[in-house]
LUMLUMGU-937746 format. One record per residue: z, y, x of N, C-alpha, C in turn; residue in one letter. Coordinates in steps of 0.05 Angstrom, whole numbers, plus 32768, in hexadecimal, padded with zeros to 4 digits. Atoms other than C-alpha are relative to their C-alpha. Last residue first. Layout:
// residues N
n.c3->Z&n.c2->Y&n.c1->X&ca.c3->Z&ca.c2->Y&ca.c1->X&c.c3->Z&c.c2->Y&c.c1->X&aa->A .
...
END
This chain:
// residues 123
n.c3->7FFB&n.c2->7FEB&n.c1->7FE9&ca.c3->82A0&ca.c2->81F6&ca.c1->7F70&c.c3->8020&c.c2->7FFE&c.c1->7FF6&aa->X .
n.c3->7FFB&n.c2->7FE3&n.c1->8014&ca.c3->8287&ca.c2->81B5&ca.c1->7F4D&c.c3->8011&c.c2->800A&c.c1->8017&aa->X .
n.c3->7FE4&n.c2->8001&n.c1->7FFF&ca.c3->8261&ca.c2->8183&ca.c1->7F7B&c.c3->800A&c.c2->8018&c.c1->7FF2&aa->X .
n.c3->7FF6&n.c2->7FEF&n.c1->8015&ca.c3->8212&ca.c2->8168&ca.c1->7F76&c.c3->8022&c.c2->7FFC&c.c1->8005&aa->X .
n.c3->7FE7&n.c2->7FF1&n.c1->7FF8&ca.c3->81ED&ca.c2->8146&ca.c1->7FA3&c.c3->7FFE&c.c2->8010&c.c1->7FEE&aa->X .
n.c3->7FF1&n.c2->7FF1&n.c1->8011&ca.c3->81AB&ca.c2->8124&ca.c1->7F8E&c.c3->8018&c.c2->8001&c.c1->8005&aa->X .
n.c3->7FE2&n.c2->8010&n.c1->8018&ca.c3->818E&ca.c2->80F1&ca.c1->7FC1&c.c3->8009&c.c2->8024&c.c1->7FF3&aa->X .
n.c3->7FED&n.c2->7FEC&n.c1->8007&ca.c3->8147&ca.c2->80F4&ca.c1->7FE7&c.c3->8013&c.c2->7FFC&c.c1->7FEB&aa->X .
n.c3->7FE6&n.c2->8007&n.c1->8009&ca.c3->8124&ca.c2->80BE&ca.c1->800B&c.c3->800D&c.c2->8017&c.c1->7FFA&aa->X .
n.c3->7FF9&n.c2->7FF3&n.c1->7FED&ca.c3->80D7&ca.c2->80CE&ca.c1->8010&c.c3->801C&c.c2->8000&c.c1->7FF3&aa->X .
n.c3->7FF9&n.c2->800E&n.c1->7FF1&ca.c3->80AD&ca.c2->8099&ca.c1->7FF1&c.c3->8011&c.c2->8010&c.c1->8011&aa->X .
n.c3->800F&n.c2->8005&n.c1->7FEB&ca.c3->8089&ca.c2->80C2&ca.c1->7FC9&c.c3->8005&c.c2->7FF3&c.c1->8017&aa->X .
n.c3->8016&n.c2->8009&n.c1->800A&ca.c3->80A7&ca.c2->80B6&ca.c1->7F85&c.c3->7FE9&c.c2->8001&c.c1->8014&aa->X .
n.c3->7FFC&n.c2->8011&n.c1->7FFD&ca.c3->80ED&ca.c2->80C5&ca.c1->7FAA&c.c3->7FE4&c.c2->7FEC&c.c1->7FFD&aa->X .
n.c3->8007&n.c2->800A&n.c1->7FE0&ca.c3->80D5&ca.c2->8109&ca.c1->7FB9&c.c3->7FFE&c.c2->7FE3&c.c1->7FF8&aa->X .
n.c3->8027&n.c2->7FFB&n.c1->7FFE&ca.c3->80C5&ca.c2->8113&ca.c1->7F69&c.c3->7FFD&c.c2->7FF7&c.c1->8025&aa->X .
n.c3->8018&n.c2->8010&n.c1->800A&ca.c3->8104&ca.c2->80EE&ca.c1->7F5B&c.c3->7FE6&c.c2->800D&c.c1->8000&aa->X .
n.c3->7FFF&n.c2->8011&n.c1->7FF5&ca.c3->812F&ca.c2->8120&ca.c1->7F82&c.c3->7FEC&c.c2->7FEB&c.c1->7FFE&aa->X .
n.c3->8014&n.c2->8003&n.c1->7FEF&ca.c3->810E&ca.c2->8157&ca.c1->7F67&c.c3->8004&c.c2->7FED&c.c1->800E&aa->X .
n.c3->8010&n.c2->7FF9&n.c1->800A&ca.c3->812F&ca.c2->8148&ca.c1->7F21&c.c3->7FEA&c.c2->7FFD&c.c1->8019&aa->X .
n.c3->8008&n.c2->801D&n.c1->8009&ca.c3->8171&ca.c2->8132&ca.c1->7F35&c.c3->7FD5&c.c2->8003&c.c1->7FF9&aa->X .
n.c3->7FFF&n.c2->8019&n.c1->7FE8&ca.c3->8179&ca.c2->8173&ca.c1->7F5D&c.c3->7FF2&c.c2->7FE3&c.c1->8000&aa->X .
n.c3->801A&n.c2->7FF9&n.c1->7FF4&ca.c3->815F&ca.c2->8196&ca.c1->7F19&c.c3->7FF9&c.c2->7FFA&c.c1->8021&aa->X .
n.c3->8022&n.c2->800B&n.c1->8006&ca.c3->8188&ca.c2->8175&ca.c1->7EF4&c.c3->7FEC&c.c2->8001&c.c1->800C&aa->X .
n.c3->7FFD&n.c2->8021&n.c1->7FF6&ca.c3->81C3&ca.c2->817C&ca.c1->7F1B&c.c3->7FEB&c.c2->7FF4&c.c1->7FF2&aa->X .
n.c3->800A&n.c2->8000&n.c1->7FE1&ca.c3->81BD&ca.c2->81C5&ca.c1->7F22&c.c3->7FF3&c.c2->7FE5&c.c1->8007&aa->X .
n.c3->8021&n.c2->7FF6&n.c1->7FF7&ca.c3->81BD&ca.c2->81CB&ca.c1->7ED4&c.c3->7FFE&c.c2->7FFB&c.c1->8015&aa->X .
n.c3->8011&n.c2->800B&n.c1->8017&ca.c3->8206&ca.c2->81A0&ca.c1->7ECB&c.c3->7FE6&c.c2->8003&c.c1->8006&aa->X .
n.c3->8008&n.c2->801A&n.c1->7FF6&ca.c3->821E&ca.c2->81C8&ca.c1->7F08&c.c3->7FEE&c.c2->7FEA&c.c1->7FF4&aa->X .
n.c3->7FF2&n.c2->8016&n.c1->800A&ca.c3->8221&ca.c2->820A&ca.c1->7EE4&c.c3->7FEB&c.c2->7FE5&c.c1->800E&aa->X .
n.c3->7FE8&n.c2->8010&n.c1->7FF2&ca.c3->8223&ca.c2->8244&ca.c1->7F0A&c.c3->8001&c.c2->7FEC&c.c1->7FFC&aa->X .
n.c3->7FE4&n.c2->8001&n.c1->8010&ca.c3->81DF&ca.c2->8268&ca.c1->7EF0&c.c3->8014&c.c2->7FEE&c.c1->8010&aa->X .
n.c3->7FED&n.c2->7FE9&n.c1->7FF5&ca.c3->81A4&ca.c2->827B&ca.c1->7F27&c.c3->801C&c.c2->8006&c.c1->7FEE&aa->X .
n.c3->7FEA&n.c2->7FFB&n.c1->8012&ca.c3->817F&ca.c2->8239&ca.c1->7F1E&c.c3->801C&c.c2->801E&c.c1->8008&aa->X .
n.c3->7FF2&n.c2->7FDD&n.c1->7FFB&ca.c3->8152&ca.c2->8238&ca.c1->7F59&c.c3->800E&c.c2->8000&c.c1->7FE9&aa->X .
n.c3->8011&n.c2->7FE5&n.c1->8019&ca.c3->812F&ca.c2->81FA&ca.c1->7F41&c.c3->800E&c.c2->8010&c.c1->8005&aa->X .
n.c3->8013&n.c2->7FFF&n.c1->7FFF&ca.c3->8146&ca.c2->81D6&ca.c1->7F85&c.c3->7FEF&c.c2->800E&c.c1->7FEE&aa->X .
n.c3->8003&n.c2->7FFB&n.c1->8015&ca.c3->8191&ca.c2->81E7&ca.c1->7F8D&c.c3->7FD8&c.c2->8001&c.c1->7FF8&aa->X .
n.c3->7FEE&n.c2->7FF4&n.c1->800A&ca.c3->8195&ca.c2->81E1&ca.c1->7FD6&c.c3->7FF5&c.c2->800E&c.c1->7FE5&aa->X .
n.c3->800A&n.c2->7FEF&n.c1->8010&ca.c3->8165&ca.c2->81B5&ca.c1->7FF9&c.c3->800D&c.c2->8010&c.c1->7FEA&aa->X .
n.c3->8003&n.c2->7FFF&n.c1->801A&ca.c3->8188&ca.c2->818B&ca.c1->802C&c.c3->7FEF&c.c2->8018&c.c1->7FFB&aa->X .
n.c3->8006&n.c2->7FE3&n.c1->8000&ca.c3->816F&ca.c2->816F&ca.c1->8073&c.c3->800B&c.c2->8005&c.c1->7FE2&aa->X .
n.c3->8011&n.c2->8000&n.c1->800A&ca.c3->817E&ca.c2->812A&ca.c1->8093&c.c3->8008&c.c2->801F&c.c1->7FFD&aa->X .
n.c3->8018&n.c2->8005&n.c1->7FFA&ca.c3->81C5&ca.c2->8118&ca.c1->809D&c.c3->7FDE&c.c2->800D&c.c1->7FFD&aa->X .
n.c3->7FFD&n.c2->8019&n.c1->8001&ca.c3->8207&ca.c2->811B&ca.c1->807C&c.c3->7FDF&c.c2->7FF9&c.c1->800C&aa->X .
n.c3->7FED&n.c2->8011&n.c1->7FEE&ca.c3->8219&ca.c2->8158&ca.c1->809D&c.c3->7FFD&c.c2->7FEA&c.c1->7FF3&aa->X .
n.c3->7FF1&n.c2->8001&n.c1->800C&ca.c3->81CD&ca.c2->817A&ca.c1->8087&c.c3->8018&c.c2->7FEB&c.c1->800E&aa->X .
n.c3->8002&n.c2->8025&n.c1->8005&ca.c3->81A1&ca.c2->8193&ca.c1->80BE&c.c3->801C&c.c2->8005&c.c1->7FE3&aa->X .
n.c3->7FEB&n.c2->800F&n.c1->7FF4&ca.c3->8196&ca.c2->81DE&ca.c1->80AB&c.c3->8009&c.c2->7FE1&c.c1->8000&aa->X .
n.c3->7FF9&n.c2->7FF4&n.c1->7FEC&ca.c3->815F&ca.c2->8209&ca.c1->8095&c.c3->8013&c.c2->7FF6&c.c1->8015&aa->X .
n.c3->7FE2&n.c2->800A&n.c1->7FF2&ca.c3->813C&ca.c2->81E7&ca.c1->8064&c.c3->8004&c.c2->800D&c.c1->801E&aa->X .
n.c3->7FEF&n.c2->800D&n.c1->801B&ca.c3->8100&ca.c2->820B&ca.c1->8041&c.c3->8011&c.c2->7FF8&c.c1->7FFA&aa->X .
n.c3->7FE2&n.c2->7FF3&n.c1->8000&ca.c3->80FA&ca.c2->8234&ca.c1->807F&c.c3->800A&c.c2->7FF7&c.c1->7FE3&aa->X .
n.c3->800C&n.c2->7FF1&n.c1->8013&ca.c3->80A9&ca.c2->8217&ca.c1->8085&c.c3->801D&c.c2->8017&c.c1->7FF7&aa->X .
n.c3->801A&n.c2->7FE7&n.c1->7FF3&ca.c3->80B2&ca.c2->81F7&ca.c1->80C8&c.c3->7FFC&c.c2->8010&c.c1->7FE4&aa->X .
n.c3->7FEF&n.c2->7FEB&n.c1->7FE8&ca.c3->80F6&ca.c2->81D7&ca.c1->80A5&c.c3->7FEA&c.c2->8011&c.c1->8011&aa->X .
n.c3->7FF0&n.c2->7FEF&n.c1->8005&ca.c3->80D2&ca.c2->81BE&ca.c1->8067&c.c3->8008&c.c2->800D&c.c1->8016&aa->X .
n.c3->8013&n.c2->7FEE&n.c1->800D&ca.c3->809A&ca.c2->819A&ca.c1->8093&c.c3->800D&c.c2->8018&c.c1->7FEE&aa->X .
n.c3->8006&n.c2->7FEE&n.c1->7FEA&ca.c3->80CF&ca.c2->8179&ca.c1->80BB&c.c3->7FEE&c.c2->801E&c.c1->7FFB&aa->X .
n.c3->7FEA&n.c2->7FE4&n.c1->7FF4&ca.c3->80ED&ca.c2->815F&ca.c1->8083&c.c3->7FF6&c.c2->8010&c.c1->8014&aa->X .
n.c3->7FFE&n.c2->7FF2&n.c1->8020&ca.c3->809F&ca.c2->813F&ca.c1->805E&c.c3->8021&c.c2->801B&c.c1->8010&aa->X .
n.c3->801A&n.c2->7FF0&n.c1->800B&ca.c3->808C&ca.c2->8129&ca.c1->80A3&c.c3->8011&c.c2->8010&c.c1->7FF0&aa->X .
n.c3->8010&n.c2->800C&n.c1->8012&ca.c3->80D3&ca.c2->80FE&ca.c1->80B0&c.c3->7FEA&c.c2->8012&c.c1->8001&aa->X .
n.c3->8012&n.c2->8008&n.c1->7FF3&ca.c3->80FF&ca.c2->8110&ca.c1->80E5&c.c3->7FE4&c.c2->7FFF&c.c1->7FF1&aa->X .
n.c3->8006&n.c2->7FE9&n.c1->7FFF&ca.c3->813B&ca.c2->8129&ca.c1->80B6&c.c3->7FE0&c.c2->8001&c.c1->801A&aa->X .
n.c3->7FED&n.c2->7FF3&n.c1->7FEA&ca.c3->814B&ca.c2->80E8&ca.c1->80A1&c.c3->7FE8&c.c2->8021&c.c1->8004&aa->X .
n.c3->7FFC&n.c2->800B&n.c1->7FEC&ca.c3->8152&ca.c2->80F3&ca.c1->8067&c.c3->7FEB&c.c2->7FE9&c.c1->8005&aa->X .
n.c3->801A&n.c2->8011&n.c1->7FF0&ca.c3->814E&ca.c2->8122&ca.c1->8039&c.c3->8008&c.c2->7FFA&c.c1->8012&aa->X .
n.c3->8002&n.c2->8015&n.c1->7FE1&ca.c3->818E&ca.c2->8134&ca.c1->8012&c.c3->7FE8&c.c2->7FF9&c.c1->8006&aa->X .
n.c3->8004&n.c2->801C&n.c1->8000&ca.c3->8183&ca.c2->815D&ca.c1->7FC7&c.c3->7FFC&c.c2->8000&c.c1->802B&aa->X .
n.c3->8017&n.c2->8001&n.c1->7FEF&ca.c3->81AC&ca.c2->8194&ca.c1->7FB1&c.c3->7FF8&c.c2->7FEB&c.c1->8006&aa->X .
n.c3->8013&n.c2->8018&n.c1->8002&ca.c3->81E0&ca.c2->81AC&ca.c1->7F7B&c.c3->7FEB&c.c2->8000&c.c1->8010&aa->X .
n.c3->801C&n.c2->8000&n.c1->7FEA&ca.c3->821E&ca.c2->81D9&ca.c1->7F77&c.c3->7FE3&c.c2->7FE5&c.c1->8000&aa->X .
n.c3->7FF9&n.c2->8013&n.c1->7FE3&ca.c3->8254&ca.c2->81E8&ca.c1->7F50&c.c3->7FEA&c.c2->8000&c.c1->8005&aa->X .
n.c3->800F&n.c2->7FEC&n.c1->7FEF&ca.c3->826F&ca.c2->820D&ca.c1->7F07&c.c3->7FFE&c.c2->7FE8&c.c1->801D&aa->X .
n.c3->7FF9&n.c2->800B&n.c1->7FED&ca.c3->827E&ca.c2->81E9&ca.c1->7ECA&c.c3->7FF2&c.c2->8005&c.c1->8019&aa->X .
n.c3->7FEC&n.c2->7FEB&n.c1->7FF7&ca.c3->8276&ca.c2->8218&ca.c1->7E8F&c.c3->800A&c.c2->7FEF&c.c1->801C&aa->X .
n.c3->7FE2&n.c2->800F&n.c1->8004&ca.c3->823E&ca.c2->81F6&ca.c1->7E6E&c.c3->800F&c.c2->8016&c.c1->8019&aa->X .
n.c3->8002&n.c2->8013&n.c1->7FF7&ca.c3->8203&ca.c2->8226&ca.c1->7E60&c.c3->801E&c.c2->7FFC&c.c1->8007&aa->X .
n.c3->800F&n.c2->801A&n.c1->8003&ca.c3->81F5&ca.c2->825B&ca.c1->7E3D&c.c3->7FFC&c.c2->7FF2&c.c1->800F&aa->X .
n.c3->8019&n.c2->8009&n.c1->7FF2&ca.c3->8213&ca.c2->8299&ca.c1->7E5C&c.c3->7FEC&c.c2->7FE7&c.c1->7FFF&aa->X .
n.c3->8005&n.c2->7FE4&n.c1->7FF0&ca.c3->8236&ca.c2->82C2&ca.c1->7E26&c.c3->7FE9&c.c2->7FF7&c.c1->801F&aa->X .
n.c3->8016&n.c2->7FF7&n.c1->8006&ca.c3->8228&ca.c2->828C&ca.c1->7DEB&c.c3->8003&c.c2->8016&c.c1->8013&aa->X .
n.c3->8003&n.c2->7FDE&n.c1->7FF5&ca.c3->8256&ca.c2->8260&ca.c1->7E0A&c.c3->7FE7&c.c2->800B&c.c1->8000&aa->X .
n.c3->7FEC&n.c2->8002&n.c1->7FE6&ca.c3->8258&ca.c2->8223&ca.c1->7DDF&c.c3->7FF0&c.c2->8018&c.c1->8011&aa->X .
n.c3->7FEB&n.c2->7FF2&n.c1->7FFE&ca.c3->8241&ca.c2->8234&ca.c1->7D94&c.c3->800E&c.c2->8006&c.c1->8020&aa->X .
n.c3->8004&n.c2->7FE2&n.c1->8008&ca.c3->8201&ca.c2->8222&ca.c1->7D98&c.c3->8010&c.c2->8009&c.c1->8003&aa->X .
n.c3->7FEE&n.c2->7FEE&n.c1->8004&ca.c3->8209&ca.c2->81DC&ca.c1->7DB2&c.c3->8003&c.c2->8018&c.c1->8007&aa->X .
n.c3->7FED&n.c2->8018&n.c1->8008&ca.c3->81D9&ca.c2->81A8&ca.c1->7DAA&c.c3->801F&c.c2->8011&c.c1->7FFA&aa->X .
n.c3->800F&n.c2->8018&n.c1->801A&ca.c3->819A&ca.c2->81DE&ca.c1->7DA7&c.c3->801C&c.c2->7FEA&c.c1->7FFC&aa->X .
n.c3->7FF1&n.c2->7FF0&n.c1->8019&ca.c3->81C6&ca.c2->81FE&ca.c1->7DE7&c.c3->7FF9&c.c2->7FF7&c.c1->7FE7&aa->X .
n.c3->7FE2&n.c2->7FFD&n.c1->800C&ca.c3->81C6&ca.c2->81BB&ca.c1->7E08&c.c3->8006&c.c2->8016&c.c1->7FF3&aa->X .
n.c3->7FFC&n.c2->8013&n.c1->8018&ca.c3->817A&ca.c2->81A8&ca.c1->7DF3&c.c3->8024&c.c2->8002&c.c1->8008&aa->X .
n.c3->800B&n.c2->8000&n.c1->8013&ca.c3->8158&ca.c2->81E6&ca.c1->7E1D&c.c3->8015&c.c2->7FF0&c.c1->7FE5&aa->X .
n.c3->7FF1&n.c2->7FE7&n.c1->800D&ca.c3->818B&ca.c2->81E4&ca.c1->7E50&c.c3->7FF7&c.c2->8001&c.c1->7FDF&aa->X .
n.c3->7FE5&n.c2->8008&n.c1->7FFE&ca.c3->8170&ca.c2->819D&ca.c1->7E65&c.c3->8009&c.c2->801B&c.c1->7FF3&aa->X .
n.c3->8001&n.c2->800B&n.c1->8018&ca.c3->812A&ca.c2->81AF&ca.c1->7E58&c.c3->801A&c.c2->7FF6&c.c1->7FFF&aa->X .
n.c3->800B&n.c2->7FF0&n.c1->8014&ca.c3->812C&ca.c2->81ED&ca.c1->7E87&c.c3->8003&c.c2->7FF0&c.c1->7FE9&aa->X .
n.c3->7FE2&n.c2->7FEE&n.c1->800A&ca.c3->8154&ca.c2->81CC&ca.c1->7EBB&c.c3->7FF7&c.c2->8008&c.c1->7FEA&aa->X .
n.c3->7FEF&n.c2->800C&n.c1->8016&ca.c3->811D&ca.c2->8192&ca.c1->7EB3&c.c3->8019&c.c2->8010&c.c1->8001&aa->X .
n.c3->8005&n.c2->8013&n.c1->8018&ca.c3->80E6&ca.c2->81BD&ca.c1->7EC0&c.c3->8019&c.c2->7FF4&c.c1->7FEF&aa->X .
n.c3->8003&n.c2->7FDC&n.c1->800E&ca.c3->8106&ca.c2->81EF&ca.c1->7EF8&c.c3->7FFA&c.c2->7FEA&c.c1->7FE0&aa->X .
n.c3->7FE0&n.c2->7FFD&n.c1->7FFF&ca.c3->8111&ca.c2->81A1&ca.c1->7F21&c.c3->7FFD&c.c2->801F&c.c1->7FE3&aa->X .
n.c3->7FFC&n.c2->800B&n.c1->801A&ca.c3->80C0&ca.c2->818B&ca.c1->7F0B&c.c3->802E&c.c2->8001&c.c1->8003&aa->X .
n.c3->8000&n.c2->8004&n.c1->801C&ca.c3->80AD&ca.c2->81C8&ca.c1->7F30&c.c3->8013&c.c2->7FEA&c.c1->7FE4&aa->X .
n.c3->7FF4&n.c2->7FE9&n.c1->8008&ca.c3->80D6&ca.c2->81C6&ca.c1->7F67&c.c3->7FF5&c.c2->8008&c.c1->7FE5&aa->X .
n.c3->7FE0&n.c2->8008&n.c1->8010&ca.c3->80C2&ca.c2->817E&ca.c1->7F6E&c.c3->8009&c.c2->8019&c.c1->7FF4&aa->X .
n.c3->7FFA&n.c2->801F&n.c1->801C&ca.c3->807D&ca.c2->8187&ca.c1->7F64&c.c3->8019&c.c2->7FFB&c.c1->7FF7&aa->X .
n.c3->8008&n.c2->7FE9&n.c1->800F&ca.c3->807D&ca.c2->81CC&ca.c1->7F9E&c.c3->8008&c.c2->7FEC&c.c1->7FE4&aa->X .
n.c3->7FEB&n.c2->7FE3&n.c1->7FFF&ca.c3->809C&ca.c2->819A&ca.c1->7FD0&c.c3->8003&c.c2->8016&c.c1->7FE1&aa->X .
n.c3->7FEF&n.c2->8013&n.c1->8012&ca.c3->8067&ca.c2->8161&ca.c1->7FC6&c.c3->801B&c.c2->801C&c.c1->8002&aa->X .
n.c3->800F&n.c2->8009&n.c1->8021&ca.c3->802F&ca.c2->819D&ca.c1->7FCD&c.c3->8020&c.c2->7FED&c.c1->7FFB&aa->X .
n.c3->800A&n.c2->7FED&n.c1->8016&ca.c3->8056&ca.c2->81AF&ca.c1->800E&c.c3->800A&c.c2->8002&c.c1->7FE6&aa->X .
n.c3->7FE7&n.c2->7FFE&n.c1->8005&ca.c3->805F&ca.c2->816F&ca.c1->802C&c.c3->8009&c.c2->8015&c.c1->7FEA&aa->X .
n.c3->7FEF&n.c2->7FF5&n.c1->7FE2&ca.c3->8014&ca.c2->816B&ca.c1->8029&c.c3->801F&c.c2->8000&c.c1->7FF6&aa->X .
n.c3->7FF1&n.c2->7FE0&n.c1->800A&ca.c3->7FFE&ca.c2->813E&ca.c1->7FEE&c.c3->8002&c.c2->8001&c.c1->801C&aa->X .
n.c3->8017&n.c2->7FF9&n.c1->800D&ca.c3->7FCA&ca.c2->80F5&ca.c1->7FFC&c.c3->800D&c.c2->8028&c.c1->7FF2&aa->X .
n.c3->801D&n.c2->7FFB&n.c1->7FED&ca.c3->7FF0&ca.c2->80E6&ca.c1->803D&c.c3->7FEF&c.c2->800C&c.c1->7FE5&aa->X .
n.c3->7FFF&n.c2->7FEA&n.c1->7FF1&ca.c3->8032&ca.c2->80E6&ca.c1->8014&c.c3->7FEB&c.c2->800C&c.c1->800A&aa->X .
n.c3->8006&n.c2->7FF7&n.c1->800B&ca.c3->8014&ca.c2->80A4&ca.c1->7FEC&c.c3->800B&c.c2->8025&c.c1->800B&aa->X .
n.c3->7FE9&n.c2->7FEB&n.c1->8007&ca.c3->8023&ca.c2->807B&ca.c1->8023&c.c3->7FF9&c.c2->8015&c.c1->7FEA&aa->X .
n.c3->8001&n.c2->7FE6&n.c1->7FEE&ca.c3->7FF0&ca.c2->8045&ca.c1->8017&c.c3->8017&c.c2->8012&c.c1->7FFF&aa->X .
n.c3->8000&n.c2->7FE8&n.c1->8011&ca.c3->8000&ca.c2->8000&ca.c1->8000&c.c3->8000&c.c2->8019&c.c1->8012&aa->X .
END
């Protein structure tokens, strides 16, 4: 089987995840205010505040190295490899959204063979 990487640049698979991360924060918010209207109508969305990013590893790889010449990742991460810090840019506090959209680009790297894990910790 072919590596299917070789047929995207790191890039392009980069740009997919970040897309399909903004996507599912969007349809995730979408269906918890719709579930609950009443819960904090001042910033809409859950009230549990923290952080969310996804692990590449190892940090050798094409696809990491290609983030870090580009300043996409800046810093090894201490469990290894490289992270990507909050990947749909989500600019609200709540962990809940981050973690979708961690979870989200994770499985778009993962779908190319490039090992990435979803981190997520409340503040």
């Amino acid at each position: 089987m072919s590596n299917v990487i070789d047929f995207k640049t790191p890039l392009q698979i980069h740009e997919e995840g970040v897309k399909q991360a903004k996507k599912a924060v969007e349809e995730w918010l979408f269906h918890w205010r719709m579930t609950n209207p009443e819960a904090n109508e001042e910033y809409g969305e859950p009230l549990y505040c923290g952080f969310a990013w996804v692990n590449i590893r190892p940090a050798t790889t094409k696809f990491a190295r290609a983030l870090k010449k580009e300043g996409i990742v800046e810093y090894r991460s201490h469990l290894g490899g490289y992270d990507v810090w909050n990947p749909a840019d989500y600019h609200g506090q709540s962990m809940d959204v981050k973690e979708q959209g961690a979870l989200a680009y994770a499985r778009v790297l993962n779908n190319y063979d490039i090992k990435a894990t979803a981190i997520y910790r409340a503040d």
